[in-house]
C-alpha positions in Angstrom: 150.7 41.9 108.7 148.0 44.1 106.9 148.8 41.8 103.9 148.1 38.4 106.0 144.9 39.9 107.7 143.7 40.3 104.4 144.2 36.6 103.1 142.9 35.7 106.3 139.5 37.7 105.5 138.9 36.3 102.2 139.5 32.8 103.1 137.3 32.8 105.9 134.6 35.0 104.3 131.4 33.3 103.2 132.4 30.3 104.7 128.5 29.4 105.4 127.4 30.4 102.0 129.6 28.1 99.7 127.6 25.4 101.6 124.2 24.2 99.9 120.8 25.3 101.3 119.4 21.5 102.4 122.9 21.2 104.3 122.6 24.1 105.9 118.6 23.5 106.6 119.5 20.0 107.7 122.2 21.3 109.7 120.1 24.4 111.7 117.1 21.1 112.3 119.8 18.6 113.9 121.3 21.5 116.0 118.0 22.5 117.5 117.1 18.3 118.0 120.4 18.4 119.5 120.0 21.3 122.0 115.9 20.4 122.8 117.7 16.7 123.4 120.1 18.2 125.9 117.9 20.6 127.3 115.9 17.7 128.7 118.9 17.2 131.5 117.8 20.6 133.1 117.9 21.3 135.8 120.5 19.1 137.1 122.9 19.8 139.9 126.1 20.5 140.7 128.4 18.1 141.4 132.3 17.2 143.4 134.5 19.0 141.0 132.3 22.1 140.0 132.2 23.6 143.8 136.3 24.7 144.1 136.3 26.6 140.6 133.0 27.9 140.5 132.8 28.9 144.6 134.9 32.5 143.6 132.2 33.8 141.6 130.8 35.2 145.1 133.6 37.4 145.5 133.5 38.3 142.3 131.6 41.9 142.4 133.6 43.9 140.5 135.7 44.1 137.6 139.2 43.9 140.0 137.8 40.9 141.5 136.4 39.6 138.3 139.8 39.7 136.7 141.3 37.8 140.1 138.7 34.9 139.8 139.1 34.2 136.3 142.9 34.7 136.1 143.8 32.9 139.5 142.5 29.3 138.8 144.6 26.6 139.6 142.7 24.0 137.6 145.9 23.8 135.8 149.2 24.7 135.2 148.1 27.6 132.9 144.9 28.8 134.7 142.3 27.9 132.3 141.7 31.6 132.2 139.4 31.6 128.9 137.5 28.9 130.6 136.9 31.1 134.2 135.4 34.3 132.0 132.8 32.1 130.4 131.9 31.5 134.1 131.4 34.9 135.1 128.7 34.5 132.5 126.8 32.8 135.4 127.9 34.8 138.1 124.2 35.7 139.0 123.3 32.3 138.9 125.7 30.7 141.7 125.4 28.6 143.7 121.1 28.2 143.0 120.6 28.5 139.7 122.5 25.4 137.7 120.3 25.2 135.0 121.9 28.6 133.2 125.0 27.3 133.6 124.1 24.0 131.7 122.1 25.7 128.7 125.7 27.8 128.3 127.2 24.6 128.0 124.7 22.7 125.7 125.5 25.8 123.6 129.0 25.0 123.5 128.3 21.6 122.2 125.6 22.7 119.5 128.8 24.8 118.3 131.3 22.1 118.4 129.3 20.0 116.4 128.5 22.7 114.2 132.5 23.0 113.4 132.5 19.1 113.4 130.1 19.8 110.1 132.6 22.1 108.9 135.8 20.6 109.2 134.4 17.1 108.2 133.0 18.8 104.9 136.3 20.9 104.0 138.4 17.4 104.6 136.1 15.4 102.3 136.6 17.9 99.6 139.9 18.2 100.0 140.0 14.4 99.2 138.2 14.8 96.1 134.8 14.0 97.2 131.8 15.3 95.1 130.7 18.3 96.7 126.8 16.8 97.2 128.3 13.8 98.8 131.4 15.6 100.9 127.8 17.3 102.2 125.9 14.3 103.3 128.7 12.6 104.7 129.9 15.2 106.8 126.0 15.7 108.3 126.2 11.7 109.0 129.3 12.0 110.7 128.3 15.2 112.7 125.3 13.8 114.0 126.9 10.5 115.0 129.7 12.2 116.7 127.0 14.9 118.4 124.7 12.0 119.2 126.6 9.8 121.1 125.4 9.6 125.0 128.9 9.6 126.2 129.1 13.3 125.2 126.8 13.7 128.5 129.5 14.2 130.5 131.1 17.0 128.8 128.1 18.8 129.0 125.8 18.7 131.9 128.6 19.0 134.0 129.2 23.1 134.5 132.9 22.4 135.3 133.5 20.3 132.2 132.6 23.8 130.0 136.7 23.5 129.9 136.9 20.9 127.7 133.8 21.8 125.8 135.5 25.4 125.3 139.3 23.9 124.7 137.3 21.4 122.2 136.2 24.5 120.1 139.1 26.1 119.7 140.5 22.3 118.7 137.7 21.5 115.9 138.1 25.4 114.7 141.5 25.4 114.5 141.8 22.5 112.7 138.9 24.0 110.3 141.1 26.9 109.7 144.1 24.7 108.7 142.5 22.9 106.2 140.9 25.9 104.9 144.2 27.7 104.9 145.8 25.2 103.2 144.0 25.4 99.9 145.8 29.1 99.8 148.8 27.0 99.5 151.5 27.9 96.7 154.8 26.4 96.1 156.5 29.6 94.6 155.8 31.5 97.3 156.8 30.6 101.0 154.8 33.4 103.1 151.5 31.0 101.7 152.6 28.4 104.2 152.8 31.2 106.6 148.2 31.3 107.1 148.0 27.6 108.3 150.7 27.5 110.2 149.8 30.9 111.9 145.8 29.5 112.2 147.0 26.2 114.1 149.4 28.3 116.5 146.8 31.1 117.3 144.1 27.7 117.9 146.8 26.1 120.5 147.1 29.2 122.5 143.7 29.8 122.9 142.5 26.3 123.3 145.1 25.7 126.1 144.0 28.6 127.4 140.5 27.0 128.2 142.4 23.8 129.3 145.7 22.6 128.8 144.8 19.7 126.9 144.3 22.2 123.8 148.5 21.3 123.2 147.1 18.5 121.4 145.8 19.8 118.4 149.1 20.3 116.4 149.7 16.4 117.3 145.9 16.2 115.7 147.0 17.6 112.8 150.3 15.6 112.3 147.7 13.1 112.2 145.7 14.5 109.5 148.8 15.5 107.7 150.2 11.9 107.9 146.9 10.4 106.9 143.9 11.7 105.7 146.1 14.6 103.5 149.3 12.6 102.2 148.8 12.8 98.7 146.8 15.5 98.0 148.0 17.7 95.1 146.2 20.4 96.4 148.1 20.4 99.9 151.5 19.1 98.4 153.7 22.4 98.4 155.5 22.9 101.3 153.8 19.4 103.0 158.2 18.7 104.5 157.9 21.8 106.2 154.5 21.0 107.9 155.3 17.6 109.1 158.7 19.1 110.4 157.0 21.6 112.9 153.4 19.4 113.5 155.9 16.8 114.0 158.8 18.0 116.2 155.4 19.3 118.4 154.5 15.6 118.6 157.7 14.6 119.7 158.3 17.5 122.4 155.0 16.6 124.0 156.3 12.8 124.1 159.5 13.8 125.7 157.5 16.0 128.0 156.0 13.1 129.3 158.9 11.1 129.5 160.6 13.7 132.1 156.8 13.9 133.8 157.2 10.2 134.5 160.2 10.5 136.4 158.7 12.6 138.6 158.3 11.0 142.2 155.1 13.8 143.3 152.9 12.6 140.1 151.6 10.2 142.0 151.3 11.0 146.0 148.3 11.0 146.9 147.0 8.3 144.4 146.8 4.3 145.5 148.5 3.1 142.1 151.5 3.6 140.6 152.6 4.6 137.7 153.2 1.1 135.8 149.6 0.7 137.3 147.8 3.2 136.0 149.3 2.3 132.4 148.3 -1.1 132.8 144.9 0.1 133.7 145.0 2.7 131.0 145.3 -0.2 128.1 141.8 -1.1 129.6 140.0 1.9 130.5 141.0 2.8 126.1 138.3 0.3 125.0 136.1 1.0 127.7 135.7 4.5 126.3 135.0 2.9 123.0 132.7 0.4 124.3 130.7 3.1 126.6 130.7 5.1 123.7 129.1 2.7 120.7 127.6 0.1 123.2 126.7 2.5 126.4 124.7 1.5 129.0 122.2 5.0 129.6 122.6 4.5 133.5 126.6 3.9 133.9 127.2 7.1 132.1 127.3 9.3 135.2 130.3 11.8 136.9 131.8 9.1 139.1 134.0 6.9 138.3 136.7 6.7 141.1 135.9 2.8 142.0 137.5 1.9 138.7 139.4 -1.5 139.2 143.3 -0.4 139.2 145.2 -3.5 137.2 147.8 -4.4 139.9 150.0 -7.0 137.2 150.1 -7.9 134.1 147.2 -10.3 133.3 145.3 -11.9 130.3 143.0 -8.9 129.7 145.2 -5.6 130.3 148.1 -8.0 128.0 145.8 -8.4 125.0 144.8 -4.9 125.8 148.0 -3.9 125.7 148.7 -6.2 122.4 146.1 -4.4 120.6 147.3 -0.8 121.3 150.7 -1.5 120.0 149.3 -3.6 116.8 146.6 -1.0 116.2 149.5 1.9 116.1 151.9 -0.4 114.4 149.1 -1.3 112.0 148.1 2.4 111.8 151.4 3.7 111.1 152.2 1.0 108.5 149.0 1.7 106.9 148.3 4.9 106.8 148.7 5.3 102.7 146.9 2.3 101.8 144.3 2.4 104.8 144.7 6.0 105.9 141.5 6.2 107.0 141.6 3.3 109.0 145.1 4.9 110.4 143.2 8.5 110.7 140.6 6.7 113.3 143.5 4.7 115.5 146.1 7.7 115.6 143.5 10.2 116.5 141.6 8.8 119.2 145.3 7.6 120.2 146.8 11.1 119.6 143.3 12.6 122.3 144.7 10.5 124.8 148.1 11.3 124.9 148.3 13.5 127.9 145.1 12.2 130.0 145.8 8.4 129.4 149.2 7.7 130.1 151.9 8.7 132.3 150.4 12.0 134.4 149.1 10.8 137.6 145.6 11.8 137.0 142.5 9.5 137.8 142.3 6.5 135.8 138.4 6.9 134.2 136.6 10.3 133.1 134.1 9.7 130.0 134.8 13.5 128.9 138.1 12.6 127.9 136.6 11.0 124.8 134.8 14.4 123.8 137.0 15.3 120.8 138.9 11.7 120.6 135.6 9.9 119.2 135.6 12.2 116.4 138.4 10.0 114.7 136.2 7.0 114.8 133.0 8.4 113.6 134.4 9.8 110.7 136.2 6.4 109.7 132.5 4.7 110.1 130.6 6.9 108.3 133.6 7.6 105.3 134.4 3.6 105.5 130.2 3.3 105.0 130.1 6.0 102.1 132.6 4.1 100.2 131.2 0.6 99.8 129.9 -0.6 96.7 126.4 1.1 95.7 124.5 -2.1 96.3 125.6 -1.9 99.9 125.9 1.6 100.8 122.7 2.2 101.1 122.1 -0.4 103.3 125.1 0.4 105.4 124.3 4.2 105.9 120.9 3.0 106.4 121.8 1.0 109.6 124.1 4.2 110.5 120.9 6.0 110.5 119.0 3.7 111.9 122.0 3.3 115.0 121.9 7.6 114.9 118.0 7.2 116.0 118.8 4.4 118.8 121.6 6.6 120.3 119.0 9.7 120.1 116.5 7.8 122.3 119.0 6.7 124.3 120.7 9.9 125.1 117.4 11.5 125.5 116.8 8.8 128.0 120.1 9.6 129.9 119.8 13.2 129.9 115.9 12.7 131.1 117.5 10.6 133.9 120.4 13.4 134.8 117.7 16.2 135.0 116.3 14.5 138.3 119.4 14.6 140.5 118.4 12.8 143.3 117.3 9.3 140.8 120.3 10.0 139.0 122.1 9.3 142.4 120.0 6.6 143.6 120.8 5.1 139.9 124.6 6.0 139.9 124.7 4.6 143.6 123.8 1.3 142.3 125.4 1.1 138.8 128.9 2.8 140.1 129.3 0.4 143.3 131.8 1.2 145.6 132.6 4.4 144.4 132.8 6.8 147.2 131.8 10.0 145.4 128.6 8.4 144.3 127.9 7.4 147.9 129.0 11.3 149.2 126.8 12.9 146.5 123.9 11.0 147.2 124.0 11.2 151.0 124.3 15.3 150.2 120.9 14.7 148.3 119.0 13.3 151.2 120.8 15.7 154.0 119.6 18.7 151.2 116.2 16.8 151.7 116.7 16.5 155.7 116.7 12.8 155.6 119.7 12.3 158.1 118.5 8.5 158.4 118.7 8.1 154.7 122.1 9.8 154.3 123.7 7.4 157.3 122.0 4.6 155.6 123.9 5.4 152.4 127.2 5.5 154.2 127.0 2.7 156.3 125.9 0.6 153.1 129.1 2.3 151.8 131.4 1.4 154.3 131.0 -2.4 153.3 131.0 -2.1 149.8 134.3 -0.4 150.1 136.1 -1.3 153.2 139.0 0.3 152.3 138.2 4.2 151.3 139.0 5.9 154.2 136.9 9.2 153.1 133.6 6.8 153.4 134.7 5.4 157.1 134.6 9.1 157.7 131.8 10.1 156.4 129.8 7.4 157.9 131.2 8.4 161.3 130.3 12.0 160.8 126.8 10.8 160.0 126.8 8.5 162.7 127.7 11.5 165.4 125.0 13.4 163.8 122.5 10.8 164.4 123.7 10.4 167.7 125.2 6.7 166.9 127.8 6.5 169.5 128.6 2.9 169.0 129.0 3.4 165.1 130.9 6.5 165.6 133.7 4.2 167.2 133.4 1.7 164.7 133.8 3.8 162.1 136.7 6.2 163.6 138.6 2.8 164.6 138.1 1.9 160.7 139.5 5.5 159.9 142.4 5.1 161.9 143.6 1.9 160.6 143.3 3.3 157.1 145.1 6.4 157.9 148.1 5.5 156.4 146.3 4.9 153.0 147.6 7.4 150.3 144.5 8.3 148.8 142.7 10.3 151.3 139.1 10.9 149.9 136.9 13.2 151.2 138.4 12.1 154.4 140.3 15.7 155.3 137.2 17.7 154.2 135.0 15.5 156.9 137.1 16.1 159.4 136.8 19.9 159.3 132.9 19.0 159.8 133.6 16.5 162.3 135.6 19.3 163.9 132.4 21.5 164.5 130.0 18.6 165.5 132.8 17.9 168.5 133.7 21.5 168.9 129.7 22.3 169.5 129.1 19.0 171.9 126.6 17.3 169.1 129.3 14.5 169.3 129.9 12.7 172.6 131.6 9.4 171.6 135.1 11.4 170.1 136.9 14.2 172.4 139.5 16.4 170.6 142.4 14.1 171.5 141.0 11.9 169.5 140.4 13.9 166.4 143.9 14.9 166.8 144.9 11.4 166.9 144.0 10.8 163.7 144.5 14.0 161.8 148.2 13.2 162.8 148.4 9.7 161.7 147.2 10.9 158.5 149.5 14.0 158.1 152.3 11.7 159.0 151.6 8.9 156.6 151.0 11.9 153.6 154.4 13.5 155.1 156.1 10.7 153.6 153.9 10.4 150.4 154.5 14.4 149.7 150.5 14.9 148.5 150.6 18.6 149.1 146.7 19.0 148.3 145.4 16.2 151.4 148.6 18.0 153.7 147.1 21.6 153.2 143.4 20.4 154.9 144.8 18.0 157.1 147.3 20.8 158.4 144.7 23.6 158.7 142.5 21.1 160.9 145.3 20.6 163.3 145.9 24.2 163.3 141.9 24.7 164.7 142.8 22.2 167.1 145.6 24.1 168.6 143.4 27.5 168.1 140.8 25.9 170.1 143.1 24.3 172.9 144.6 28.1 173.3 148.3 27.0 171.8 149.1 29.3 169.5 152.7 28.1 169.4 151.3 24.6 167.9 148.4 27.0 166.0 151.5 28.9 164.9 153.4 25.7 163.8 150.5 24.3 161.3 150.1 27.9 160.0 152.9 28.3 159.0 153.6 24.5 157.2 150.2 25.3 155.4 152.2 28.5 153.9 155.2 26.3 153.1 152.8 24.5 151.0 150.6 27.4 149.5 151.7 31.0 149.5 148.3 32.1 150.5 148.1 35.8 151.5 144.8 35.1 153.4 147.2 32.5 155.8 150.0 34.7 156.2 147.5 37.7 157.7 146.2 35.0 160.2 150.0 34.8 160.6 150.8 38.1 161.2 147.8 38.2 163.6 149.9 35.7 165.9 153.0 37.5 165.7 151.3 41.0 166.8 149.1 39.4 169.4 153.0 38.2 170.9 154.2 41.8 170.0 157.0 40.1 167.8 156.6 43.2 165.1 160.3 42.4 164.0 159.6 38.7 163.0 156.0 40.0 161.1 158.1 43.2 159.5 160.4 40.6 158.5 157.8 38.3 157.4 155.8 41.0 155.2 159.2 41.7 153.3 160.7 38.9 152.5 158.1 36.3 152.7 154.7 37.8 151.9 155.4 39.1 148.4 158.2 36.9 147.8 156.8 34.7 145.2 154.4 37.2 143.3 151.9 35.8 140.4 152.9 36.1 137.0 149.8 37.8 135.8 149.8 41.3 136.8 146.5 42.0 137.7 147.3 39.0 140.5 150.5 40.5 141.2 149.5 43.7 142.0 146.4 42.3 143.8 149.0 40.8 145.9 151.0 44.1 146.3 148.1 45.9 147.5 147.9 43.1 149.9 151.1 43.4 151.4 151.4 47.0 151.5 148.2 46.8 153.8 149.7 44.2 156.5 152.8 46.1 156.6 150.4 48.9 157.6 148.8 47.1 160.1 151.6 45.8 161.6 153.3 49.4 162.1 149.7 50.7 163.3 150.2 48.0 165.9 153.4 48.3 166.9 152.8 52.2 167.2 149.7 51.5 169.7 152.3 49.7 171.5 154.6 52.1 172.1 152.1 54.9 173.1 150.6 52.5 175.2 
């Protein structure tokens, strides 16, 4: 081991220095441009997705509770743990101070692109490219890559830090590879050992910020098939390399093959899954036309009104038709045209797991953070390798197209700084999306402009007849406004949409439409009808099995009951909500019921079997959870021993 941290050392030392001083002068200029260029979209706000992973960082005071909020995300499957310490970076600054959060992330990005310079500049050489010209190329392609608007999204939105972070350990990893591999020696095995051991050590970590990161040995298989096949310099032991990069490839396509069986993928969602693919073959050149053709005022966070492709059609076929031939073409090319074939099975290869068969939304710009960096480098290398007579013209125009997309994304992050424009702008560019309707009504309620806000909804409400979370935001707006003949309208529009599998906001509204009945401020709906709906809902998702909509649509029928005084019915919801999420805050409201009745047998019974049953894996959560338990069991024999003195 003492041996490998040693090769490790000297390949990685002076990394920085073997570049040449107008590179790395160039290099320092573009990444201040680049940050001053983002900076410009301070402050900003905060928008849908940031509130539920970033809300914890009020509890977290201490390092006990600093180590629960980072390491008991559910963001995904494995936490996104790296991603949740970077946030406590900012604990300070929530929920008031955004712009701290952004400049962290416009840092991120400045270092991305700085290992975007690297990495491009080790490949080229690799290839054989003069050293003075592997330089210049790689700064082209860094600041096309780093230029590009699109990027936006990654950045000036706090929660998207995850794939900003993921995307470092990505471009670093595969940096390290391709340093690693000029170590390579055929005699000796234990030399395949250092880029094999840089690309695992990468995965981890990068998965680790979000889950996403699994890509990057499928990124390399890329590079290895086409970008690297037939270089002497990376020959010895290439079978080997393929073989594990490879078999990677092909575990994380069978993965998804066994995910698209899966009948919960898609509760919850209003497509299917031969829906969402058809869709997918769409939304692919979307990306790549927002991304070299974008329009400053689409880019924004919201994209939920995205047309879902219900059949096979002209467009999504020839969409469909290109994908395949591309790959085909890619695959069948990638000696003769690898660079061409690098470009297709990389931005390909950056979809795999967020375009296709998981049952995620159908449209999020970030997705295309590290997946443009394929096509950029097939412009810029395709450009650099044109006849002299024309490649000056050529990299000229790239230039010149590197200076458009600078005033352009200058002009977008100018727009994204002022949050309540950017709504009125996103409002009217993303029409009938729902969250662009929510977040600007939030701006003007911020503001106090109730009228506005109900305004917005109702406008809403006929753009998009169908999304049940509007009809209910509209008739929480119209009950605050005192609109009693629009609160009916709008409830009787909720209630024939109730059946809908994609829910909205709608569950979340009605926790606030709970309080504006429950205090009197609404007149035109009683209780009974609240309940009337929050059961037609929960019935309809009953049979769709979307756990996340059941949960809030559960614990609103469960303040019902509290409020009518049935704790039986109370006692009912509480406990489906903890069939649905072992949450050790619900089973102490639990346990509160069970006292109050003096059942101490069924909450003894409760506490140990139940409570502590299904522990976190991580054991600072674990025993978080322990301590947890071992207090309500307390509480319940302190009860039970007032009883019996009483």
């Amino acid at each position: 081991m003492d041996r490998l941290a040693v090769h490790f050392y000297l390949y990685f030392k002076g990394v920085t220095l073997k570049l040449n001083r107008s590179l790395t002068v160039a290099a320092l200029v573009w990444g201040v441009c680049l940050y001053l260029a983002y900076s410009l979209g301070l402050p900003g706000t905060f928008y849908y997705d940031d509130i539920r992973p970033l809300s914890g960082l009020t509890a977290a005071h201490d390092l006990s509770s600093a180590m629960i909020y980072a390491l008991g995300d559910i963001s995904g499957p494995l936490g996104r743990p790296l991603s949740m310490f970077s946030f406590l970076l900012n604990q300070s600054d929530w929920p008031n101070n955004v712009s701290d959060f952004l400049r962290i992330n416009i840092a991120v990005h400045v270092v991305n692109t700085a290992l975007v310079l690297l990495l491009t500049r080790t490949l080229l050489i690799l290839k054989g490219v003069a050293p003075a010209r592997a330089s210049s190329t790689a700064l082209l392609v860094t600041v096309l890559w780093s230029v590009l608007p699109i990027q936006v999204t990654t950045s000036l939105i706090t929660v998207q830090r995850m794939a900003g972070l993921s995307a470092v350990f990505v471009f670093l990893g595969v940096f390290g590879y391709l340093r690693a591999l000029r170590s390579l020696d055929k005699r000796k095995f234990v030399s395949t050992l250092y880029p094999l051991a840089v690309l695992g050590c990468a995965t981890i970590l990068s998965m680790f910020a979000k889950e996403n990161g699994a890509l990057l040995p499928v990124f390399v298989f890329v590079l290895e098939l086409t970008l690297l096949a037939g270089v002497p310099e990376v020959a010895p032991w290439r079978r080997l390399r393929l073989s594990l990069t490879g078999g990677t490839t092909l575990l994380l396509v069978a993965y998804l093959v066994i995910r698209s069986l899966s009948s919960t993928d898609y509760s919850g969602r209003d497509f299917t899954l031969e829906e969402r693919l058809l869709t997918e073959s769409v939304v692919l050149f979307d990306y790549l036309r927002a991304a070299f053709l974008p329009d400053p005022f689409a880019i924004s966070p919201f994209h939920d009104q995205y047309p879902v492709q219900r059949m096979l059609g002209w467009g999504n076929g020839l969409a469909i038709l290109a994908l395949i031939g591309g790959l085909l073409l890619a695959v069948t090319l990638r000696r003769r045209a690898p660079v061409f074939a690098f470009a297709v099975l990389w931005f390909l290869a950056a979809h795999l797991l967020e375009s296709t068969v998981v049952g995620l939304e159908l449209y999020f710009e970030h997705r295309n953070y590290v997946a443009l960096f394929g096509p950029c480098l097939a412009i810029v290398w395709g450009v650099s390798g044109l006849a002299d007579r024309y490649r000056k013209i050529a990299l000229g125009v790239v230039a010149a197209y590197c200076v458009g997309m600078l005033a352009i994304l200058c002009q977008v992050t100018s727009l994204w700084s002022k949050p309540l424009d950017a709504a009125l702008v996103w409002f009217d560019t993303a029409r009938g999306s729902s969250r662009a309707a929510e977040h600007l009504a939030l701006m003007f309620l911020g503001k106090g402009k109730v009228y506005e806000a109900g305004r917005v909804m109702e406008m809403q409400t006929e753009r998009c007849p169908d999304c049940v979370g509007s009809a209910v935001q509209a008739m929480l707006l119209s009950c605050i406004e005192g609109r009693d003949a629009d609160v009916r309208r709008h409830y009787e529009q909720a209630l024939s949409l109730a059946a809908r599998p994609d829910l909205g906001s709608a569950p979340s509204a009605l926790t606030s439409m709970f309080k504006q009945i429950e205090s009197g401020q609404c007149k035109a709906l009683g209780l009974d009808d609240l309940q009337h709906l929050l059961a037609a809902m929960a019935s309809a998702q009953e049979k769709g099995g979307a756990n996340g909509y059941l949960l809030h649509l559960y614990s609103n029928l469960q303040r019902l009951a509290v409020e009518r005084g049935d704790d039986q019915t109370a006692m009912l919801y509480l406990q489906k909500v903890w069939a649905i999420k072992n949450d050790p805050g619900v089973a102490e409201v639990l346990l509160g019921y069970w006292v109050r009745q003096q059942k101490f047998d069924e909450a003894r019974q409760f506490v140990g079997t139940e409570m502590c049953r299904n522990l976190p894996r991580n054991p600072w959560l674990a025993d978080a959870r322990r301590e947890r338990c071992a207090a309500a069991m307390k509480y319940v024999e302190r009860e039970s021993a007032k009883r019996k003195e009483g």
